[in-house]
Steps between C-alpha positions, in 0.01 A plus 500: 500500500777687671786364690351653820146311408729202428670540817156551730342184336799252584478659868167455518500109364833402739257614791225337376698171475691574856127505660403191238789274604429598886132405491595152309743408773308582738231200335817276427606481838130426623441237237821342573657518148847538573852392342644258749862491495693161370846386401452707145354839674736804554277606798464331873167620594107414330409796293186606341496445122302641198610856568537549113153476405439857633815635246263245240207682524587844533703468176214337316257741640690806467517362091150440463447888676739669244359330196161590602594852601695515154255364265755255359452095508538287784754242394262255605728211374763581733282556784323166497858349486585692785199390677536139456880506630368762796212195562714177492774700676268593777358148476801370554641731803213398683478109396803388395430409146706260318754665208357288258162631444666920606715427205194391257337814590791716441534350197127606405571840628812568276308322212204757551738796513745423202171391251331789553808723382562288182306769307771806667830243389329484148522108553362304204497154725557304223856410466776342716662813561194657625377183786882509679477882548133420668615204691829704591294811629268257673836356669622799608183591662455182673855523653570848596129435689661234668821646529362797706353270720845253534692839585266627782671297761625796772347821638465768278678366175164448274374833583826673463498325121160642485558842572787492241388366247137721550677820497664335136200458323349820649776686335474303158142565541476886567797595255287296229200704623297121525278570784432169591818350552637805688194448733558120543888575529425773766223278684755192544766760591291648786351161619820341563625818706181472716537106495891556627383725816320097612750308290847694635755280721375356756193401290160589613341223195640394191363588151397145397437342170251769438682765490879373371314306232268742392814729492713314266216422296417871464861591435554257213130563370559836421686526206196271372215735607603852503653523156411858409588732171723705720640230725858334378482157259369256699847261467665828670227513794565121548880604529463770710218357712746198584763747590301574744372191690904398355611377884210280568544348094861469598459320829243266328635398205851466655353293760283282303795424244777391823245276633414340132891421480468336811266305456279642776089441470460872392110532578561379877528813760840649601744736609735540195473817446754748511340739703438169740844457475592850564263483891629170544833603525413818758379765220136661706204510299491855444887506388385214238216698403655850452770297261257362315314818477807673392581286194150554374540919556859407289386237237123688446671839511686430178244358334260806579819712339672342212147267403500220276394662176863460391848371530615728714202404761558151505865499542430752782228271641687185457853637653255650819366145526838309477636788732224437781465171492912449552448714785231273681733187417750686681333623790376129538812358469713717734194459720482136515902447479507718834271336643694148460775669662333601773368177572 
């Protein structure tokens, strides 16, 4: 496919998920499934939720088109991962589900995705070595899927990640000529722009569990499923892939770590985060957002450069990382410091 072709197909799937996301708020808001502010929540009025499971199934059904149109195998592993986080997420946005038994499920899910691609790591399962790089890739599954969904906390910052970190694996995709995971880095790309036209500050409805989740579990599932002869070594594509999600693994992991050391009950709700911190102290959503989006363009850029089939690549990833992450201490820091002053 051309770039024009390439070009008319995203258009076409952002409108598609414009009038998608439109039609399901339209339901929300007559079935009464809205996000009700409280003392955590970063917005003052009830807003419809579940947006994201339009940007869900347009990327899942724009993958199953492309291998069918292509002749090549549904990676029917990874979709039937995808579909159980897309179903408990959904559950859960509508019901309230406890974490507990999400958790168990996105455990499964990972499970699913990272057995089935023993055969492409050349895994022989057998020693010591072999079980800690399965339970580490089940790990990082299970987090980033929950990290996505911890970081999508003010308009416009989850879909903004999305549309990043799409356009990444588009390009890693379409330079490796692998079909599929230029289509399924072009769908996500294109659904998050159409999501962000609903999703935008002020916020029409929020993505919800079904669509952050399903978006960090796609994002750290792909290194797993779309290993391809032409595609970089799949250690490099888990490199690059976190350079570009690298904000929202920053944020996370940072977070998580602070509140370990003090002491704090880590699985209980909050609003520790430093892009909390950063509209807390007078930073709008969409200023919050656009840095965050920025440090992804910076952090995924290099890695869609330099790589991370070499030195060179990783000491270009890893000083892009340190780099971006200083500068959203910073900008939090001189943020919240002001904001003392004020007061």
């Amino acid at each position: 496919m051309t770039i024009v072709l390439w070009i008319i197909l995203m258009l076409s799937i952002a409108a598609v998920t414009a009038v998608g996301v439109g039609l399901l708020r339209t339901w929300t808001l007559k079935c009464g499934i809205l996000d009700h502010p409280n003392e955590r929540s970063s917005h003052e009025v009830p807003t419809p939720r579940g947006g994201g499971l339009v940007i869900a199934v347009v990327a899942l059904s724009s993958l199953a088109a492309a291998a069918w149109w292509s002749g090549l195998p549904i990676p029917y592993a990874y979709v039937i991962g995808a579909g159980l986080i897309v179903l408990i997420s959904w559950a859960d946005d509508i019901l309230s589900l406890s974490f507990l038994i999400r958790l168990c499920v996105h455990f499964l899910a990972a499970a699913i995705v990272v057995w089935a691609s023993i055969d492409l790591y050349q895994i022989s399962s057998g020693s010591i070595r072999d079980l800690l790089l399965i339970a580490a890739a089940i790990i990082w599954i299970v987090w980033m899927t929950n990290a996505f969904n911890f970081m999508d906390g003010i308009d416009g910052i989850a879909g903004l990640q999305g549309l990043v970190a799409g356009f990444g694996w588009f390009v890693v995709g379409y330079t490796a000529g692998n079909l599929l995971l230029s289509v399924i880095g072009a769908a996500i790309l294109a659904a998050c722009a159409g999501f962000l036209v609903w999703n935008w500050s002020p916020a029409k409805i929020f993505m919800g569990d079904a669509g952050s989740a399903f978006l960090g579990f796609t994002f750290a599932s792909i290194p797993f499923v779309f290993v391809h002869q032409n595609t970089p070594s799949r250690l490099g594509l888990i490199a690059v892939g976190a350079a570009f999600v690298w904000p929202f693994v920053f944020d996370s992991v940072f977070t998580l770590f602070r509140r370990l050391i003090r002491g704090d009950k880590v699985w209980r709700a909050h609003r520790e985060h430093l892009y909390q911190h950063l509209v807390i102290s007078g930073w709008s959503h969409p200023r919050a957002a656009l840095l965050y989006g920025a440090a992804a363009v910076v952090s995924g850029g290099v890695g869609l450069v330099f790589g991370a089939g070499d030195l060179t690549g990783v000491l270009a990833i890893t000083i892009a990382a340190a780099a971006t992450a200083f500068g959203i201490l910073a900008a939090t820091a001189l943020s919240v410091r002001r904001s003392k002053d004020v007061q």
